[in-house]
ZAMI-952818 format. One line per field, with one value per residue (C-alpha): x, y, z; residue number from 1. Coordinates in pm, 1 decimal. Each point is the difference from the previous one (the first is absolute). Example, Ala and Ser with C-alpha at 12.3 -4.5 7.8 and 13.67 -1.06 7.14 Angstrom:
BEGIN
xx: 1230.0, 137.0
yy: -450.0, 344.0
zz: 780.0, -66.0
seq: 1, 2
//
This chain:
BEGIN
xx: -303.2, -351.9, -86.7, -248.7, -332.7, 17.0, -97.6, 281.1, 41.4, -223.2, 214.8, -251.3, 107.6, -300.6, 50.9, 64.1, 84.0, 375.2, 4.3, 30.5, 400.7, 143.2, 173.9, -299.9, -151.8, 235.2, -15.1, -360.5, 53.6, 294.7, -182.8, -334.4, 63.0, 307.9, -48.3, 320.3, -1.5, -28.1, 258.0, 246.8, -133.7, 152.8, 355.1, 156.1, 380.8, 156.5, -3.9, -129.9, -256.7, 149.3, -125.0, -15.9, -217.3, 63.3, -274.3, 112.2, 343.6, -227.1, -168.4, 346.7, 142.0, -316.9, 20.6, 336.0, -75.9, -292.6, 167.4, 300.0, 233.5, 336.1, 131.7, -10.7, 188.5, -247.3, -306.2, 140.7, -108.1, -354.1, -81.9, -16.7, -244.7, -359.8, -138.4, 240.3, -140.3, -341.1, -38.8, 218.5, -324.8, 310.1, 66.9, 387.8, 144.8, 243.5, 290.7, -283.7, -19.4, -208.9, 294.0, 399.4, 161.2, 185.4, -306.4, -84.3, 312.6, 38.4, -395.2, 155.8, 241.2, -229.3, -307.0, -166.2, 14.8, -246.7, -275.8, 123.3, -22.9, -327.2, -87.7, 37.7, -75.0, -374.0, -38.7, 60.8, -220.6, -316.8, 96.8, -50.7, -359.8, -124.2, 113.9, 260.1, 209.8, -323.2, 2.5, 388.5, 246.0, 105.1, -263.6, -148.3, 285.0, 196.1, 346.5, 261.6, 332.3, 348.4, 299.7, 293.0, 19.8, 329.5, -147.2, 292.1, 443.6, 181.0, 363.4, -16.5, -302.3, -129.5, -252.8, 45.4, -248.2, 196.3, 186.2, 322.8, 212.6, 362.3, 159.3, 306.1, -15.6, 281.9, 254.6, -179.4, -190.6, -359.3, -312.8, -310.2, -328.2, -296.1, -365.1, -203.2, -336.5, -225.7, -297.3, -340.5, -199.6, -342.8, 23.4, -322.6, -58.2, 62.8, -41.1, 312.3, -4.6, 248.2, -133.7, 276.1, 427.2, 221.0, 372.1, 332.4, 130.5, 356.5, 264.7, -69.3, -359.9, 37.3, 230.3, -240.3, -306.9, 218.0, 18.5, 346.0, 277.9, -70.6, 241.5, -62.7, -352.0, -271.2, -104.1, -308.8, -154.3, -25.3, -153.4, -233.8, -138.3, -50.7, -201.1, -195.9, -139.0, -93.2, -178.9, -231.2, -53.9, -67.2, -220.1, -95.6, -83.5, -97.8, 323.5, 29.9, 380.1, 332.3, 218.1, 425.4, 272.9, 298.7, 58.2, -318.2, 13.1, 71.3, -151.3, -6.8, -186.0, -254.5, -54.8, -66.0, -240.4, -191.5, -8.4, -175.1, -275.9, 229.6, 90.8, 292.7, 143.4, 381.1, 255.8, 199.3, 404.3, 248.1, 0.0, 189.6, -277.2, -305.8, -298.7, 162.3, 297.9, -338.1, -237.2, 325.6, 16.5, -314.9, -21.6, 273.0, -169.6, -281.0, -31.4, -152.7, -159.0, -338.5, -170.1, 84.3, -315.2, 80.6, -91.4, -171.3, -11.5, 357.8, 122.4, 177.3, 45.5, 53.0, 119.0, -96.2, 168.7, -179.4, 78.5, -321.4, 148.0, 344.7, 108.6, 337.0, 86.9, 127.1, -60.6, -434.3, -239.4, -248.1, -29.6, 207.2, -108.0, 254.4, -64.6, 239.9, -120.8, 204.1, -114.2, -3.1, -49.7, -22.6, 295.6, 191.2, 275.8, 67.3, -295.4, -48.6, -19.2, -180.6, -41.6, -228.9, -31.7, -316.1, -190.9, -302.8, -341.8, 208.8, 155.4, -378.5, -26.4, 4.1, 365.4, -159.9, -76.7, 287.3, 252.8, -196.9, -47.8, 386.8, 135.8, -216.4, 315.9, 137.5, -296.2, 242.7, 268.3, -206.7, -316.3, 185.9, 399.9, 51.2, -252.1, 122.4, 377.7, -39.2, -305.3, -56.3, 111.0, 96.8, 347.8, 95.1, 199.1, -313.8, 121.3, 271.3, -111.0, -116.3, -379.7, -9.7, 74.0, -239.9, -308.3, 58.3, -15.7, -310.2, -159.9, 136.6, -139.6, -341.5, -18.7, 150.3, -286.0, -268.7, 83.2, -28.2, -347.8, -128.0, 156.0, -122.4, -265.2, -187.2, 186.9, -43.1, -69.1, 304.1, 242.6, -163.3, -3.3, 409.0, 55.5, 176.0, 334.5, -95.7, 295.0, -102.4, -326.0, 103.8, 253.1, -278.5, -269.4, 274.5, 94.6, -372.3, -28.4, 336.0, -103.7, -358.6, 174.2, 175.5, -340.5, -204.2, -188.9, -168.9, 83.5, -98.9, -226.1, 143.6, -292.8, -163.6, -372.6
yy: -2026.9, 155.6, 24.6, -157.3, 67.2, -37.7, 273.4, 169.4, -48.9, 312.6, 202.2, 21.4, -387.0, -200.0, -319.7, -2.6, -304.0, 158.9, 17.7, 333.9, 16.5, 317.5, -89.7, -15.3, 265.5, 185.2, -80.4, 61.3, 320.7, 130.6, -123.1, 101.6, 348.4, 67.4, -250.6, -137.6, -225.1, 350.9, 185.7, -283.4, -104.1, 347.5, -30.4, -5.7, -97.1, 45.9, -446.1, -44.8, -302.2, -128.5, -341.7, 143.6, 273.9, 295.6, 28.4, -361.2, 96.2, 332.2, -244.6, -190.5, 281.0, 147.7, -290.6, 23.0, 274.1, -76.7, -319.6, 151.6, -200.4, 89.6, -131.7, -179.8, -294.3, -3.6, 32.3, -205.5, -373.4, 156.7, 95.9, -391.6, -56.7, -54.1, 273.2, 275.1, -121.6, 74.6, 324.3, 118.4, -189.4, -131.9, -322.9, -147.5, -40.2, -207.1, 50.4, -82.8, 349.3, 292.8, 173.2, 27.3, 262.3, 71.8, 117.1, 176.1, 208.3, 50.7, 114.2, 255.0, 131.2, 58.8, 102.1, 351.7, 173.3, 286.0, -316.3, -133.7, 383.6, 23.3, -348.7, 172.2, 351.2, -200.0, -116.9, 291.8, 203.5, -246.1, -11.7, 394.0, -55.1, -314.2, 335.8, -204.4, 335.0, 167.2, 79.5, 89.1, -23.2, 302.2, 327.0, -196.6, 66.7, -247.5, -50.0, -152.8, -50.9, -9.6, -155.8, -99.6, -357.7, -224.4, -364.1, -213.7, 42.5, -246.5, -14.6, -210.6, 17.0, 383.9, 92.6, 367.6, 165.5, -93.7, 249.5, -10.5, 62.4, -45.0, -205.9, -111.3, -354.1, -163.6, 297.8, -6.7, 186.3, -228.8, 141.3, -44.4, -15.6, 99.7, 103.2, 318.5, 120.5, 303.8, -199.4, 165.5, -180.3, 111.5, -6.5, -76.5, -177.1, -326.9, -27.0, 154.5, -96.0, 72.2, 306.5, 51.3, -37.2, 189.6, -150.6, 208.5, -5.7, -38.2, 216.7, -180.2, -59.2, 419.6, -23.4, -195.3, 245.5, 295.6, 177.4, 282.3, 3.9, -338.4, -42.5, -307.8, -224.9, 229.9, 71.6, -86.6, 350.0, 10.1, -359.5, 150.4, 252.1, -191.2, -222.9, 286.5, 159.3, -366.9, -39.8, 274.7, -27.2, -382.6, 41.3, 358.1, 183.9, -326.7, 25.5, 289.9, -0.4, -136.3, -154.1, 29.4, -13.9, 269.4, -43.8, 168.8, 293.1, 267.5, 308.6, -222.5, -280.3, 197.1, 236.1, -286.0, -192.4, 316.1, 35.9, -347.7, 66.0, -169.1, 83.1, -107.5, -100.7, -89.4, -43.1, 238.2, -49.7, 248.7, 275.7, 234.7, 6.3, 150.8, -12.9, -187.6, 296.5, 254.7, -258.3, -48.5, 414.2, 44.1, -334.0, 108.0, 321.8, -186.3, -161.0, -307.5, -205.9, 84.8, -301.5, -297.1, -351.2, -335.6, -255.2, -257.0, -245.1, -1.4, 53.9, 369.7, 296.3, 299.5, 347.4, 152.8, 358.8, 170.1, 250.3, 32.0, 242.5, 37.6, 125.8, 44.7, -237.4, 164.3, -355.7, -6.6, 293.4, -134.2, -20.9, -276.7, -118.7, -232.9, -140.4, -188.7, -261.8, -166.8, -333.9, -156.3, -367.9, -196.4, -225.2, 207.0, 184.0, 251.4, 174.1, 9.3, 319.1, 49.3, 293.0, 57.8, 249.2, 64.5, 144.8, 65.2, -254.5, -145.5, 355.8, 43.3, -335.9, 27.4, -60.1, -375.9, -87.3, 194.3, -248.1, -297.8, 33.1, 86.1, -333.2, -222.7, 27.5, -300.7, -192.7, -5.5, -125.2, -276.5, -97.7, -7.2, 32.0, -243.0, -211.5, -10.1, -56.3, -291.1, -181.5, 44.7, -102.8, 371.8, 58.5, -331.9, 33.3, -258.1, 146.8, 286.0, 187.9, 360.1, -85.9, -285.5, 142.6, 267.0, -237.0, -245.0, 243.9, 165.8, -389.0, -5.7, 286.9, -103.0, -273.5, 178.7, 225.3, -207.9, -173.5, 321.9, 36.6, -352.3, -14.4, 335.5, 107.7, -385.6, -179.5, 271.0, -207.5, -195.0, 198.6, 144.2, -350.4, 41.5, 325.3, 305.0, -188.2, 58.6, -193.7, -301.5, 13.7, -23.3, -238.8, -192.1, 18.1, -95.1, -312.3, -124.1, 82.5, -205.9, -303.4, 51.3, -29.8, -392.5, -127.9, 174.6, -287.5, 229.9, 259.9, 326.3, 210.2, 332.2, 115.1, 297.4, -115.8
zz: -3428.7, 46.0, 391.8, 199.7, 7.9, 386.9, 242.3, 193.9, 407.4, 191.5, 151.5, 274.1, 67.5, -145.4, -147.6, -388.1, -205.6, 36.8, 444.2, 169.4, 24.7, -46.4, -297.2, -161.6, 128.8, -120.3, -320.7, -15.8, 138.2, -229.7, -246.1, 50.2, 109.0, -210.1, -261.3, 41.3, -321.5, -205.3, 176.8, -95.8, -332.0, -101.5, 87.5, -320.5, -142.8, -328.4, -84.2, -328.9, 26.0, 355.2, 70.7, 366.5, -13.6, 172.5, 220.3, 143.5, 64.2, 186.3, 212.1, 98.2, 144.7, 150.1, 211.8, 31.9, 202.8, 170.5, 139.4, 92.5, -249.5, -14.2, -243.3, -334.7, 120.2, 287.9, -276.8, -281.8, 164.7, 77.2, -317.3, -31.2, 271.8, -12.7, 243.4, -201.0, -320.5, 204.7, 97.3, -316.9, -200.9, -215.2, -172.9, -23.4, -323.8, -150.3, 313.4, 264.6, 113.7, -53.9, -148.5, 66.7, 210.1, -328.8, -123.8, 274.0, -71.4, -332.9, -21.9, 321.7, -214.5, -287.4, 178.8, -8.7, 355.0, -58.2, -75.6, 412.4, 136.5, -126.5, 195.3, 345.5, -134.7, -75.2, 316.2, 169.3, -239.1, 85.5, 390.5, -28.5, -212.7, 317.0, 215.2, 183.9, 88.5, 84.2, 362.4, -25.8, 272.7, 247.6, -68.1, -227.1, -276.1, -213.6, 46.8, -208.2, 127.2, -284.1, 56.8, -182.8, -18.8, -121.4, -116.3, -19.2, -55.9, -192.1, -57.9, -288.4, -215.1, -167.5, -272.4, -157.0, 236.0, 289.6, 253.8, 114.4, 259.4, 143.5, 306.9, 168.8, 18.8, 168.9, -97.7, -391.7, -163.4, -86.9, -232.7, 184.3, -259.6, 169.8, -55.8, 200.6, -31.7, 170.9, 91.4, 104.0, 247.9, 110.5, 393.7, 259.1, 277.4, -49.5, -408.2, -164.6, -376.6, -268.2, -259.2, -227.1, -16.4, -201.6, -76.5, 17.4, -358.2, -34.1, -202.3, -310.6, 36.7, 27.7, -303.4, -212.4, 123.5, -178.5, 343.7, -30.9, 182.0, 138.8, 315.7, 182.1, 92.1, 135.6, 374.8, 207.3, -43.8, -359.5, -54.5, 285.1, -222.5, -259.8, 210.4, 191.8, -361.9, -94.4, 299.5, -63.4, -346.5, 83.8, 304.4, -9.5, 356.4, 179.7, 163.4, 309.6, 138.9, -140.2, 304.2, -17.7, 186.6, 100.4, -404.2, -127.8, 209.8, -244.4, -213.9, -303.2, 122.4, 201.5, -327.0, -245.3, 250.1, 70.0, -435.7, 36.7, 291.5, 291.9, 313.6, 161.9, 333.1, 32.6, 205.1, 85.2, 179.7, -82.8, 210.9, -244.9, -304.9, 22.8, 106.5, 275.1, 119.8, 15.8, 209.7, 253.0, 3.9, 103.0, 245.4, 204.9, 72.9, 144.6, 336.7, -48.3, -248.8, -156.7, 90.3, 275.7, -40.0, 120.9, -318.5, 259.8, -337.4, -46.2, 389.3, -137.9, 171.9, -290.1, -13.6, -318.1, -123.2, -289.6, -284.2, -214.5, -268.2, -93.7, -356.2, 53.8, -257.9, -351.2, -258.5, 177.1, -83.1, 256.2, 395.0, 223.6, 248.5, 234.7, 364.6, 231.6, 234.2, 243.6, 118.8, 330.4, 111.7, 277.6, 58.0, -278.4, 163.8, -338.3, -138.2, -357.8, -220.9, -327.8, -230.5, -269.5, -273.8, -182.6, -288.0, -157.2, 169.6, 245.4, 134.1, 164.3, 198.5, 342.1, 169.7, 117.4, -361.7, -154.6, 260.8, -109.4, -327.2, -5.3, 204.0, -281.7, -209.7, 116.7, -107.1, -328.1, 183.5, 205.8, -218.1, -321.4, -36.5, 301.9, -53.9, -407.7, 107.8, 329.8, -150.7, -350.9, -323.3, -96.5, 48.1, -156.2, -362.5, -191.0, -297.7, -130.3, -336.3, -76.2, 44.7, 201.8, 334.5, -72.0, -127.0, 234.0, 334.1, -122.9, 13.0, 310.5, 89.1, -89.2, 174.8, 292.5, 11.6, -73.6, 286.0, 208.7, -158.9, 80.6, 410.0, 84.6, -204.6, -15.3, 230.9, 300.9, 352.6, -153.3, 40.3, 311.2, 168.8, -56.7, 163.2, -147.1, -123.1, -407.5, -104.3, 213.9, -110.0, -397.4, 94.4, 157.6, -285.5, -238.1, 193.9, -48.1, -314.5, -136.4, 252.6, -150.3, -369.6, 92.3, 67.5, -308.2, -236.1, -221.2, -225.4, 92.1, -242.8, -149.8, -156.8, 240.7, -82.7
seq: 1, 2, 3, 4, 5, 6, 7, 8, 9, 10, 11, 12, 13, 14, 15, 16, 17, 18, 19, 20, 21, 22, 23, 24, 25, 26, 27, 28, 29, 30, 31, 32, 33, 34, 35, 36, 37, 38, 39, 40, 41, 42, 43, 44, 45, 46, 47, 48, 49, 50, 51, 52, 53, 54, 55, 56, 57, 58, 59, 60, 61, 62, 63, 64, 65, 66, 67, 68, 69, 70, 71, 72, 73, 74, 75, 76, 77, 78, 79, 80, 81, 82, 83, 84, 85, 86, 87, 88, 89, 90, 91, 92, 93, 94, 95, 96, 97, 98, 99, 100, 101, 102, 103, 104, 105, 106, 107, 108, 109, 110, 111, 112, 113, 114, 115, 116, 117, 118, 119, 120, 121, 122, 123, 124, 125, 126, 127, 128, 129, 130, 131, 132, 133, 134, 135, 136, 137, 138, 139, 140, 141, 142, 143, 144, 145, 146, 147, 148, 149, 150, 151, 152, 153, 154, 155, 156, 157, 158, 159, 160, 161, 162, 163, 164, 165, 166, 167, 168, 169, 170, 171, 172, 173, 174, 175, 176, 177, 178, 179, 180, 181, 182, 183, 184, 185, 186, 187, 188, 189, 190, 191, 192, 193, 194, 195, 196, 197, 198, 199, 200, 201, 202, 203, 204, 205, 206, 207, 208, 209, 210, 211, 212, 213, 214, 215, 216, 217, 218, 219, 220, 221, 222, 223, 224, 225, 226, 227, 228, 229, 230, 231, 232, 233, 234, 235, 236, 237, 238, 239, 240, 241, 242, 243, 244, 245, 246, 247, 248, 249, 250, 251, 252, 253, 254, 255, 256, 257, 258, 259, 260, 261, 262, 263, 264, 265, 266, 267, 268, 269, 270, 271, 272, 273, 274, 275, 276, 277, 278, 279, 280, 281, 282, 283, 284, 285, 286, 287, 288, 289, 290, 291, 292, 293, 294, 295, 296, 297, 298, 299, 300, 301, 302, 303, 304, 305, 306, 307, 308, 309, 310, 311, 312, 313, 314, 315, 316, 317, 318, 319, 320, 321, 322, 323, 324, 325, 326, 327, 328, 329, 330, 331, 332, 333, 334, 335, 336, 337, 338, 339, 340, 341, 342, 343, 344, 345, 346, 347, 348, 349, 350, 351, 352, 353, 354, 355, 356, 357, 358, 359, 360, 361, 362, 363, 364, 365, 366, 367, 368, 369, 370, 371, 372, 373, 374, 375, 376, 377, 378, 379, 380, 381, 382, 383, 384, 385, 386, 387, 388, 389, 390, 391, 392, 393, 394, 395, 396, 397, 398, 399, 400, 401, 402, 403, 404, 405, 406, 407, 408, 409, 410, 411, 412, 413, 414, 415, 416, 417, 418, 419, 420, 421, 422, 423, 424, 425, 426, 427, 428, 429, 430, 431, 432, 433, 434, 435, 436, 437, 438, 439, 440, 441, 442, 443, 444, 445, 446, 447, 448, 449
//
């Protein structure tokens, strides 16, 4: 059905034949800005002729996501209602509905994922052109934090891309199915959004690649390179420092992101590899730390020891550089310590930046695996085929970050009016949006003119 001819909500809050709720505003912004419509209107699946196109069943799980719907059961009597028919600009055919959760499905396991990559890849791409990363975030470099990330287990259902692993349940021995990806997420401030994700193949998906000598299912590292040399052939030099944990602290990984224009800053833990055993040498011949600041912002007291150039490790041509900063605060009996290795642009922050720039790891862990596993529809199994877990957490995905766009970037005295907890904030927003939704009475245009 063609869409309205109406005028979306402003965003700036100015009355519009559609109201000024965020719901709408946000989708005039996504589409407006992003052109929303377009970006799904090219998801594509193998159906010949479907009688449920494939850009509907795009805009189904789109707001899947956006709503925070998890699951089909949970979806399948609102595809029925009114104000879903409205903002999907759909009409219900012969079952009352807009389509079937069957559908949804079977157009899952048949749809093209490189068609939903390119969705968020898109978005991303004309953030960058608006000059949304512009001002970046610490030395005014852009960071992007990877992590491997394990969507969902099941004991009973598998697809062939699936890993697998081994328990003791009750004294017996039980399969465990299970899906992991590397996922790159572009760290600030306040707006983290996802730029790319990489799965772990499994021994067979290795098998049917051709790799030799094929052993068992992949590890972290080696999906991470992958996604590192996509990342700059997809986004060039935009992108300053790659962020890891202990895991990525190695010759190989520092090599390959210097090959691509990165720096690096990871963590660092075991005392017995190197650079770490050489920045211990030479701390305990010193007789104090480098640097002592109080962080009035965060209430810290910090001791910072520095070695700017190490090269003591055999795998890295280049220089290392690796602090340690031990944290103390106030009505915290044990201090906290931190180390950090780094390479390449971020080596020549100063030891303030390097520290901060180093603790915005966990943005992964709070803004997006957290958030994705307590209060969002990602870790549940919506579907179990080759492509369908793929294509249907890139839609996720997009609507995950779109969101990001529209609080932060459009939205800003929003989530400023709710203080600095992100995930309440979202939460918040999202609440409106779905109790915005039961009261809608007119369809909401796609079109972005």
């Amino acid at each position: 059905m063609a869409a309205t001819a109406e005028a979306p909500a402003s965003v700036s809050g100015e009355t519009s034949p559609l109201g000024h709720g965020h719901l709408r505003q946000f989708w005039g912004y996504a589409r407006r800005v992003f052109d929303l419509r377009q970006l799904l209107d090219g998801v594509c699946d193998t159906r010949q002729e479907p009688e449920v196109p494939s850009p509907l069943v795009a805009r189904i799980l789109f707001l899947v996501g956006l709503l925070r719907i998890r699951s089909f059961n949970a979806l399948e009597p609102k595809l029925a209602e009114s104000t879903t028919l409205g903002i999907l600009d759909a009409s219900r055919r012969r079952s009352g509905k807009a389509c079937s959760v069957d559908t949804l499905a079977y157009s899952l396991a048949r749809m093209e994922v490189p068609t939903c990559r390119r969705t968020v890849v898109s978005v991303i791409q004309q953030a960058e052109r608006n000059k949304v990363f512009r001002e970046g975030f610490v030395g005014a470099l852009r960071y992007v934090a990877l992590d491997g990330w394990e969507m969902f287990t099941s004991r009973s259902r598998c697809c062939g891309h699936c890993l697998t692993r081994e328990l003791t349940v009750n004294d017996q021995s039980v399969t465990e199915y299970y899906h992991r990806y590397v996922v790159a997420l572009y760290i600030d401030e306040r707006l983290d959004v996802v730029l790319d994700m990489e799965p772990i193949r499994s021994a067979d998906v290795r098998k049917e690649a051709g790799e030799p000598n094929v052993k068992g299912h992949e590890g972290e590292q080696t999906a991470a390179k992958r996604l590192i040399r996509r990342l700059r052939t997809t986004y060039g030099r935009w992108i300053d420092v790659l962020v890891g944990d202990a895991l990525y602290a190695n010759g190989p990984f520092f090599t390959l992101a210097a090959e691509c224009g990165y720096g690096t800053i990871t963590v660092v833990k075991k005392e017995t590899d190197e650079p770490f055993k050489e920045a211990l040498a030479i701390w305990r011949r010193q007789t104090g730390p480098d640097e002592i600041f109080d962080d009035e912002k965060t209430g810290e007291r910090i001791e910072i020891w520095d070695c700017p150039e190490i090269r003591t490790l055999s795998t890295y041509q280049g220089a290392i550089r690796v602090i340690r900063t031990v944290v103390y605060k106030e009505g915290v009996e044990k201090p906290t310590t931190f180390c950090f290795a780094a390479t390449g642009k971020a080596a020549k922050l100063p030891r303030r930046s390097l520290l901060r720039a180093g603790r915005s790891r966990w943005h992964i862990e709070n803004t997006a695996f957290d958030q994705w596993t307590q209060y969002w529809p990602f870790t549940h199994v919506f579907t179990h085929s080759e492509n369908g877990v793929d294509a249907l957490l890139w839609l996720l995905i997009l609507a995950f970050d779109l969101l990001q766009f529209f609080l932060y970037r459009q939205l800003c005295s929003y989530g400023r009016d709710r203080g600095k907890d992100v995930t309440r904030t979202i939460l918040r927003l999202i609440d409106e949006m779905r109790d915005e939704l039961a009261r809608l009475n007119e369809r909401i245009p796609w079109d972005s003119s």
